[in-house]
N, C-alpha and C positions, 0 to 999 in steps of 0.2 A: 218605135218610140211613140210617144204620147205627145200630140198637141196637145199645147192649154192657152190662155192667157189671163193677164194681169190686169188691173184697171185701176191706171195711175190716179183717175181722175182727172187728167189732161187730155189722156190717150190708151190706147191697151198695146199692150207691149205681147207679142205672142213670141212662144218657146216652144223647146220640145224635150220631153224628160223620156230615160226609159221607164218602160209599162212598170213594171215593178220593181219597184228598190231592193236590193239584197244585200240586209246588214253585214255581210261577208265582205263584201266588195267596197272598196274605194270609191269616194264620187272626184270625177273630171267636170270639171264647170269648162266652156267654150263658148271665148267674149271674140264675135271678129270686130274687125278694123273697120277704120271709116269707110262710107258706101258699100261694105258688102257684107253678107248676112248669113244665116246658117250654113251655106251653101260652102262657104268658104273651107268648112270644116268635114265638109261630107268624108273627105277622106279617112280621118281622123275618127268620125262616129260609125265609118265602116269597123274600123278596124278595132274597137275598142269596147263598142258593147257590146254584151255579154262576159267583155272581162270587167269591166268596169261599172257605174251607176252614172249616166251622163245627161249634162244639161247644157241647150245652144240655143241663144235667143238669138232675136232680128231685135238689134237694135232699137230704141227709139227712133220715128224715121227712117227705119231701112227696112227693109221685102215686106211681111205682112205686117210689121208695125206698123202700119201707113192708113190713115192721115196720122200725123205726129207735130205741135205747133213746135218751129223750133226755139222754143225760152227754155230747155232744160240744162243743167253743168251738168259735169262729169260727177259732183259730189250728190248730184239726185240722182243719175245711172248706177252708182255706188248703191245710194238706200236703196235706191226700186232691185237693185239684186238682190239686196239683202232679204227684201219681203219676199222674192220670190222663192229664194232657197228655204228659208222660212216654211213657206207653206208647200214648199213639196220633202220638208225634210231632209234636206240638204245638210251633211256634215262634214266639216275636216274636210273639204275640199281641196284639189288643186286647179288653182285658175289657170287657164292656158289662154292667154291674150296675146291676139295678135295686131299689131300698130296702136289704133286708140282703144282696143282691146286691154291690151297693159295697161295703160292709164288707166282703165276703170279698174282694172284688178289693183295696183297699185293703189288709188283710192281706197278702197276696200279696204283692204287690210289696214290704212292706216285709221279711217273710221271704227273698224269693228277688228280690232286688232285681237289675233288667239283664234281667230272664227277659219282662217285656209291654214291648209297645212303645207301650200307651198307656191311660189306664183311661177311661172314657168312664160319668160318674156319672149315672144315671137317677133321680132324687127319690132320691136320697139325702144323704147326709151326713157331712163329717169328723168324724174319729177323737180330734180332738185333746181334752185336758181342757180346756183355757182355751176352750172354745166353750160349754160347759155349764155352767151355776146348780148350784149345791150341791143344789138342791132337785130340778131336775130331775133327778139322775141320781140321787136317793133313791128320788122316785118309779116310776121306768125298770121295775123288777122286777116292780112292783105296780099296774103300768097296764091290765091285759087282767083286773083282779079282776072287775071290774065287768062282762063279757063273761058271767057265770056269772048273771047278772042277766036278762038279758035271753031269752026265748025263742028257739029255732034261726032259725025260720022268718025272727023281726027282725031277730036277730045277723046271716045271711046277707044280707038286703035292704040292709041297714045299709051293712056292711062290701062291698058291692056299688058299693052304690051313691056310698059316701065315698072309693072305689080310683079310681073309672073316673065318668068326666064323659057321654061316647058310650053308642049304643046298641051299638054292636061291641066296646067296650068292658068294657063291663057284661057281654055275652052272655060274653065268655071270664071275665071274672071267676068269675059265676056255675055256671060249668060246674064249673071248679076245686073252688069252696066244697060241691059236689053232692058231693064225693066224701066231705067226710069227716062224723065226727058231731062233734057240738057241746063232748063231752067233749073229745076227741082235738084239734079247734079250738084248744080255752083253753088246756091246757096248749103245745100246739106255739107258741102266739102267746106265753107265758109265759117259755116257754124260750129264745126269740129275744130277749126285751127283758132276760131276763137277761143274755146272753149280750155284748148291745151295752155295758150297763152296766159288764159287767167289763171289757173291750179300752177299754172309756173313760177308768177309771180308773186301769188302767193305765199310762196315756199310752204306752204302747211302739209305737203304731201311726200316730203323730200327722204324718207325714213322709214319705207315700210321693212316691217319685222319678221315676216314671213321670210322662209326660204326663197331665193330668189336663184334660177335656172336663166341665163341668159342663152339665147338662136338668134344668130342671124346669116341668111343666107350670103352665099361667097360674092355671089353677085349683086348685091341692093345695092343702088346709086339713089335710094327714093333719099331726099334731103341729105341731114347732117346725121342719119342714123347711123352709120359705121363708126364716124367721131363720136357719136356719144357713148355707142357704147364701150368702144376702146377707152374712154376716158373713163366710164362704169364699173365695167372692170379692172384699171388700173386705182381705182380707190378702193374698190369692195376686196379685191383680191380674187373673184370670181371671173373663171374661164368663161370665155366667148367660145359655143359650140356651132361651130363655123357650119354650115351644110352646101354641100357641092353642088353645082351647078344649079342653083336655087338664086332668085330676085327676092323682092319684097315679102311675096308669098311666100314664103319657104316651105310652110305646112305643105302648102298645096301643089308644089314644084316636086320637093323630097318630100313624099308624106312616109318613106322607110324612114327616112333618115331621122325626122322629126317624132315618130311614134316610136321609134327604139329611145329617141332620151324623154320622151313622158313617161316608156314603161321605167326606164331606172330611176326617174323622179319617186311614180308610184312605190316603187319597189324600198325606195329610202324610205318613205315615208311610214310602210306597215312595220 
């Protein structure tokens, strides 16, 4: 794959596209979750270019996106993807987001709606407000306080170990959390729960039009994700693709499991 990057004009946002696009081929966009960055997906871009046209950024703030000021929302992560598929030609994509990944692909689609041909939700969660307690999305801001608590060396083991169920799992996890310091940690995890809090409250993102693939692994306990999406599914009518012995990361726990339903994603999609 091809390093590039982007310039927000805030920050540069760097990706990785394959070397050359092949109008045969489907493109797979790959958005990870909060604190972790391309790497998350290595599984996934193993196994998938050369059938595919694929594109994995680092976050705003995450691996080489870094420095990154944090004043961005989720609805300028939205545009700045949008520029970037833009300029590498990016079409009829399917988003594979995973945690705050979904959120920005969610976003997406309701900004630039007709632009993916399908969002494909990894442990994540709707947008909508009637999913959310009054109480939780008080609390939303002020959930990673308690992060400042705790020692690096636990926070990492912690947060390792509550992402990812696997030992291959864990191992990319881990890798990720190596990079940064424990300052830099809290507020970036700070900044993201803020961030979902306000596109919540909003409701302006409550309805995205795209096909929507919901994954969540058997085992995530990260938050209220199994609630929400059991509740997702029971309004969309759209099955919960449960993946065995998978946590948070499910991609990266079961990455068989999780690249046989992107291939039947893709495969609806041509």
């Amino acid at each position: 794959m091809r390093k590039a990057s982007f310039d927000t004009g805030r920050g540069k946002i760097v990706y990785w596209v394959s070397d050359t696009a092949d109008a045969t081929r489907p493109w797979v966009v790959f958005l990870p979750g909060l604190t972790a960055d391309r790497r998350l997906f290595a599984p996934q871009i193993e196994h998938f270019e050369g059938r595919a046209n694929c594109l994995v950024w680092d976050a705003p703030a995450h691996g080489e996106s870094r420095p990154f000021p944090l004043d961005f929302s989720l609805p300028d992560l939205a545009r700045w993807l949008g520029e970037i598929m833009k300029a590498e030609g990016v079409s009829a994509p399917v988003l594979v987001g995973q945690s705050m990944g979904g959120y920005v692909a969610q976003v997406f689609d309701v900004l630039f709606p007709g632009r993916a041909c399908g969002i494909v939700s990894v442990d994540s969660a709707p947008l909508g407000r009637d999913y959310y307690k009054r109480w939780e999305l008080a609390c939303l801001p002020f959930v990673t306080r308690m992060f400042y608590l705790y020692p690096w060396g636990t926070l990492k083991k912690t947060s390792t170990e509550g992402n990812a169920a696997t030992p291959e799992g864990r191992a990319i996890m881990s890798s990720i959390l190596a990079g940064y310091e424990k300052g830099e940690y809290c507020r970036l995890s700070a900044h993201g729960f803020a961030m979902l809090a306000e596109v919540v409250r909003s409701d302006e993102y409550a309805a995205p039009t795209a096909p929507l693939t919901l994954i969540v692994g058997e085992l995530d306990r990260t938050g209220f994700v199994r609630k929400y999406n059991e509740l997702w599914s029971e309004r969309t009518g759209l099955p919960i693709r449960w993946v065995e012995g998978a946590a948070h990361n499910s991609n990266a726990d079961n990455p068989v499991a999780v690249n046989a339903i992107i291939e039947e994603v893709l495969a609806e999609g041509n």
